[in-house]
N, C-alpha and C positions, 0 to 999 in steps of 0.2 A: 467438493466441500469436505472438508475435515475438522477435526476437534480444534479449539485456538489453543490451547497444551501443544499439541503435535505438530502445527504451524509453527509455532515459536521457537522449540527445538530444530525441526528443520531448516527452519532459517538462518538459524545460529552460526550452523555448519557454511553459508552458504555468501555473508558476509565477505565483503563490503558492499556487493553491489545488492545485497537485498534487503528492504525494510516491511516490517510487519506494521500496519497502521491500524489502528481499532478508531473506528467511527462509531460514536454511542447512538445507540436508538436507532442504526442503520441494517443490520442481519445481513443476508445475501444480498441483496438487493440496493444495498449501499449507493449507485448510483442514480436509483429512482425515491428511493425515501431520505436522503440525505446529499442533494446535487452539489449545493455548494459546500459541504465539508469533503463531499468525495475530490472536486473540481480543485479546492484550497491542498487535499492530498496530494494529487497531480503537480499541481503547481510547485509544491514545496521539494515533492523526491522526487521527482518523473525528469521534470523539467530540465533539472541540472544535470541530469545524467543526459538525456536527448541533445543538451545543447554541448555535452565534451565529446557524444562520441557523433554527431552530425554536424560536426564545424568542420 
């Protein structure tokens, strides 16, 4: 767990393959208090990336 300032920076650097997604009203725990925005996150960045580099 860290600061979302210091996540954001680090990721910067860290591009193309990483994205920073903020789910509102979720904290750490993003996949129990927010399933399907976390599930809809998956979907959107996870997905595409799973399906170029496991085809």
């Amino acid at each position: 767990m860290t600061l979302t300032g210091l996540a954001e920076e680090y990721l910067v650097r860290c591009r193309p393959a990483k994205e920073l997604v903020h789910i509102r009203d979720a904290g750490h725990f993003c996949t129990f208090t927010q399933p399907d925005r976390f599930l809809a996150a998956l979907l959107r960045y996870v997905r595409p990336l799973a399906a170029t580099y496991c085809a």
